[in-house]
C-alpha positions as CSV (number, residue, x, y, z in Angstrom):
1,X,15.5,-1.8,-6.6
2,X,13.8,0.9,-5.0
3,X,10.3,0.2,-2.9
4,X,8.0,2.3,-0.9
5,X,6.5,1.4,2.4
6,X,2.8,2.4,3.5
7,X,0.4,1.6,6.1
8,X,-2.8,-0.7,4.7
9,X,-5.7,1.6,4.1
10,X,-8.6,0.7,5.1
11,X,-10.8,-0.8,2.9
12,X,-14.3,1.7,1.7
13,X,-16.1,-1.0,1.4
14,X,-16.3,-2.7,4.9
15,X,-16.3,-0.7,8.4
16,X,-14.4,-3.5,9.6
17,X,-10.8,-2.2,11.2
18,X,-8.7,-5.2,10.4
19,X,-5.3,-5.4,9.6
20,X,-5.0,-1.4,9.4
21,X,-1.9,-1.6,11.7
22,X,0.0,-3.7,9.0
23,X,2.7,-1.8,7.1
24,X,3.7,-3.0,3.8
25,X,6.5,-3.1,1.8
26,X,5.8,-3.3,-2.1
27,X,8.5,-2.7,-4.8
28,X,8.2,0.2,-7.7
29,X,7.7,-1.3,-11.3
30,X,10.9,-1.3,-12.7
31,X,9.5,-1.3,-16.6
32,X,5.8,-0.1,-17.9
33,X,3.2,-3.1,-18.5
34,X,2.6,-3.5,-22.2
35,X,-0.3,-5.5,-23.7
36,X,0.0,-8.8,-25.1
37,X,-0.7,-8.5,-29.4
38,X,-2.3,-11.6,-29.2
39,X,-5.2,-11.4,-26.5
40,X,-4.3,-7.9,-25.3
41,X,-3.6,-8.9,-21.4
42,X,-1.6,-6.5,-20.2
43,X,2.0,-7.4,-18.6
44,X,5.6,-7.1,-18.1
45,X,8.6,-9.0,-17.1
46,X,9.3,-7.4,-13.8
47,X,8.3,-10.6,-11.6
48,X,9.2,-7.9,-8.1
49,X,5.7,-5.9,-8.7
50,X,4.2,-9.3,-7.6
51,X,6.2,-9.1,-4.1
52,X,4.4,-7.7,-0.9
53,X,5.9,-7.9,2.5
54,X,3.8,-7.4,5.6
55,X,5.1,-6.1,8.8
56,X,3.6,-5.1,12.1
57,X,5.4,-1.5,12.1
58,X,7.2,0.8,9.8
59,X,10.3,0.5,11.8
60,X,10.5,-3.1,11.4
61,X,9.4,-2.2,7.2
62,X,13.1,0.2,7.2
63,X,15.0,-2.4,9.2
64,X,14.3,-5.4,6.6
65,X,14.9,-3.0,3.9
66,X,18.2,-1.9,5.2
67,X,19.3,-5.6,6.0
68,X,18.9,-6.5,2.2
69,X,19.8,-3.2,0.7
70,X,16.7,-2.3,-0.3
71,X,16.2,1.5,-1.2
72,X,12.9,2.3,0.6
73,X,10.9,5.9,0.8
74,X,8.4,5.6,4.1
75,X,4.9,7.2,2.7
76,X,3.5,9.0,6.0
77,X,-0.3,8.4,7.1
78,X,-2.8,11.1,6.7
79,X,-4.5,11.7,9.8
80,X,-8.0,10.5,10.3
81,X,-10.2,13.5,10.5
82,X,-13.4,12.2,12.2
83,X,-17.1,14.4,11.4
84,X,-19.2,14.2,14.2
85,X,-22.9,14.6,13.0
86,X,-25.7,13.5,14.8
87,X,-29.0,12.4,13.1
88,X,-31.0,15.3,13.4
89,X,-28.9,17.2,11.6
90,X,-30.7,16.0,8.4
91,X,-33.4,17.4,8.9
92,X,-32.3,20.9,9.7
């Protein structure tokens, strides 16, 4: 079953830097989610979606994935890309 591995974003809605050196493991749907006819929750019987392994670095993410024969792609971080700006510049 293939799976990807990614460092945690960070989240846009806090400026808090927790847990952004985590790398995570999560596998690829292996069928599409249909909705339910009856109350039209959607859903699907892949039960692996629902699995997400942690890890403190991307090397230690490829080493359990090639210990269980897991076929994993790394996804590479952007680089942060910082704008200086001071507060007069708003009124320029």
């Amino acid at each position: 079953m293939p799976a990807r591995i990614y460092q945690r974003p960070k989240n846009a809605m806090q400026s808090g830097k927790a847990r952004l050196g985590e790398w995570i493991l999560d596998f690829v749907p292996a069928e599409a989610r249909t909705p339910d006819p009856l109350m039209g929750w959607t859903g699907s019987g892949d039960t692996q979606v629902q699995v997400q392994l942690t890890f403190p670095s991307a090397e230690a993410a490829q080493a359990y994935a090639k210990k269980h024969g897991i076929d994993a792609e790394v996804h590479a971080v952007p680089p942060r890309k910082l704008k200086l700006q001071a507060y007069a510049d708003n009124f320029r």
